[in-house]
Structure formats: structure tokens, C-alpha cells
C-alpha positions as MATLAB code, in Angstrom:
seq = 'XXXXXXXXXXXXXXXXXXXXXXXXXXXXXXXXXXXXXXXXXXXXXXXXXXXXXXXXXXXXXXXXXXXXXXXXXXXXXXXXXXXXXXXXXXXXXXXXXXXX';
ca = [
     -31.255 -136.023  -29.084;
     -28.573 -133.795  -28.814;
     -28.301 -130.039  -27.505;
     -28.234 -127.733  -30.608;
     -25.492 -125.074  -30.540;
     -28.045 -122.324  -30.695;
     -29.616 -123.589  -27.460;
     -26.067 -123.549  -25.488;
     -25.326 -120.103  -26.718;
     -28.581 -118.981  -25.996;
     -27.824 -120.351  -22.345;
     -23.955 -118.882  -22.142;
     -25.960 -115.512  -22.708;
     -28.322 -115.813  -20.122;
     -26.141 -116.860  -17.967;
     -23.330 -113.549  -18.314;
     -24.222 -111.879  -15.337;
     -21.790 -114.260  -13.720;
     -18.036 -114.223  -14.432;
     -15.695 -117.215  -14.918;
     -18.701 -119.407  -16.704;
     -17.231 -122.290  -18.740;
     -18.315 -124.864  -20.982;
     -17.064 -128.257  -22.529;
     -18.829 -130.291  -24.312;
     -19.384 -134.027  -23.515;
     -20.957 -136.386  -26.092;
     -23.257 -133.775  -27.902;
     -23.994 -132.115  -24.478;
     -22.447 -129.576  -22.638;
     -21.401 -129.516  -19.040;
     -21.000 -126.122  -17.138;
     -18.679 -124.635  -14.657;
     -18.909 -121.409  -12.472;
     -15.045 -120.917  -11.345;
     -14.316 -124.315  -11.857;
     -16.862 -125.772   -9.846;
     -19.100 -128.484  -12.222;
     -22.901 -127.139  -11.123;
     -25.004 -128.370  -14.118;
     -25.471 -129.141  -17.540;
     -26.822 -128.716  -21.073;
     -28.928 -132.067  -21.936;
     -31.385 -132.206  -25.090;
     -32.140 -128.712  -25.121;
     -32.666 -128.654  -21.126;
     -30.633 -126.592  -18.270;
     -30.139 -128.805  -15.527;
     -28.278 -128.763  -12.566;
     -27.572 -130.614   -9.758;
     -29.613 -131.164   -6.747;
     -27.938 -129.868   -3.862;
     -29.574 -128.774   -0.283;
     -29.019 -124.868   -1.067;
     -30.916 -124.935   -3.661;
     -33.804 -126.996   -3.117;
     -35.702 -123.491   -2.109;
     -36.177 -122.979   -5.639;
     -38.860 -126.137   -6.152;
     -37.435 -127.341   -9.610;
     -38.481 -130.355  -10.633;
     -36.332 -133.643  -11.158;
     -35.090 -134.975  -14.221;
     -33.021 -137.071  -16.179;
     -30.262 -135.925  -18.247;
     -29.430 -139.492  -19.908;
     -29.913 -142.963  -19.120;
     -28.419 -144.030  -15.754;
     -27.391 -140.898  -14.710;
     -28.531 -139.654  -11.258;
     -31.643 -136.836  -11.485;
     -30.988 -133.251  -11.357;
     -33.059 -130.612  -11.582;
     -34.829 -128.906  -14.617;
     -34.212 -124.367  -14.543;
     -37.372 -124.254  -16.225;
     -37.426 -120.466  -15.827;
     -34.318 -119.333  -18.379;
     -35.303 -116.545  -19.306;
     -34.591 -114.095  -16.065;
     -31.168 -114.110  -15.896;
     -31.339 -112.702  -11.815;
     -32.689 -115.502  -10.746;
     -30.163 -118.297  -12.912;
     -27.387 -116.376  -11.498;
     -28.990 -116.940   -8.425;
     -29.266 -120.750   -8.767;
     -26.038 -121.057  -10.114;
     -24.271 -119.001   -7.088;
     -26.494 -121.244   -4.789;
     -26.254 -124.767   -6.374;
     -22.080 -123.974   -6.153;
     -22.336 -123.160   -2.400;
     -22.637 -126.908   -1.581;
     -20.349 -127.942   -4.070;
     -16.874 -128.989   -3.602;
     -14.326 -127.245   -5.627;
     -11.496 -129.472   -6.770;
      -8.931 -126.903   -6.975;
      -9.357 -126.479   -3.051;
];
């Protein structure tokens, strides 16, 4: 199943508190970007990003986004847009950026 549009945009607004968000979209999904840095994903309706050791404090549980893809983990909680800004700002900390 696919990500609907409404669900992405509905995602892009909860996650404005944070500049320099972009999207593209990949086979019906949508990967996601904070200043060029790839932290996550929209798969089947589901915010996911990836599991990283900053933000492991958070307790999100693992999940799949497709079929032989390695787990990541669910933001269950999209509706307070504090704390996805938080997880987003986090789960880029241990990320490499490729522009670097």
C-alpha cells in the first residue's frame, strides 16, 4: 500500500517547526531530508526514521518500511510537533551529511 498524499502533507505540516525539510518521493513513498541529511521516511501511511544511537532515548518501536529493507523506527506520536522536531534534530545528529 502506498502513502496517500494527504498523509505526507499532513506530515510536511507537522513537521514546519524545522526549516530546510524536503521531500522526494520514491516508489509511492516519500523519503525526508532535514538540510540535506536523509533521517526517515513516509511508508504506508507510517513516519519512520532511522535508528540511530541519539535517538534511541525516545523508545520507538521497530519496523519495517518494505520488504528487505533494514528496520527503523515507527514516530508513533505525530501529532506534537515539539517533540518530532525533536527526533528529527536528534536522529540527524548521528547522521552523516553528504555535502560535508
Amino acid at each position: 500500500m502506498a502513502t496517500s498524499k494527504e498523509y505526507k502533507n499532513f506530515i510536511l505540516e507537522q513537521l514546519d517547526l524545522l526549516n530546510n525539510i524536503t521531500c522526494r518521493s520514491m516508489m509511492g513513498e516519500f523519503l525526508l531530508y532535514y538540510k540535506d541529511i536523509l533521517f526517515g521516511g513516509i511508508y504506508d501511511d507510517r513516519l519512520l526514521v532511522k535508528i540511530v544511537e541519539t535517538n534511541k532515548k525516545y523508545n520507538m518501536q521497530e519496523q519495517m518500511p518494505y520488504e528487505s529493507a533494514k528496520p527503523m523506527y515507527l514516530v508513533d506520536d505525530v501529532d506534537d510537533k515539539e517533540l518530532l522536531k525533536e527526533i528529527v534534530v536528534e536522529t540527524c545528529k548521528s547522521l552523516p551529511n553528504k555535502k560535508d
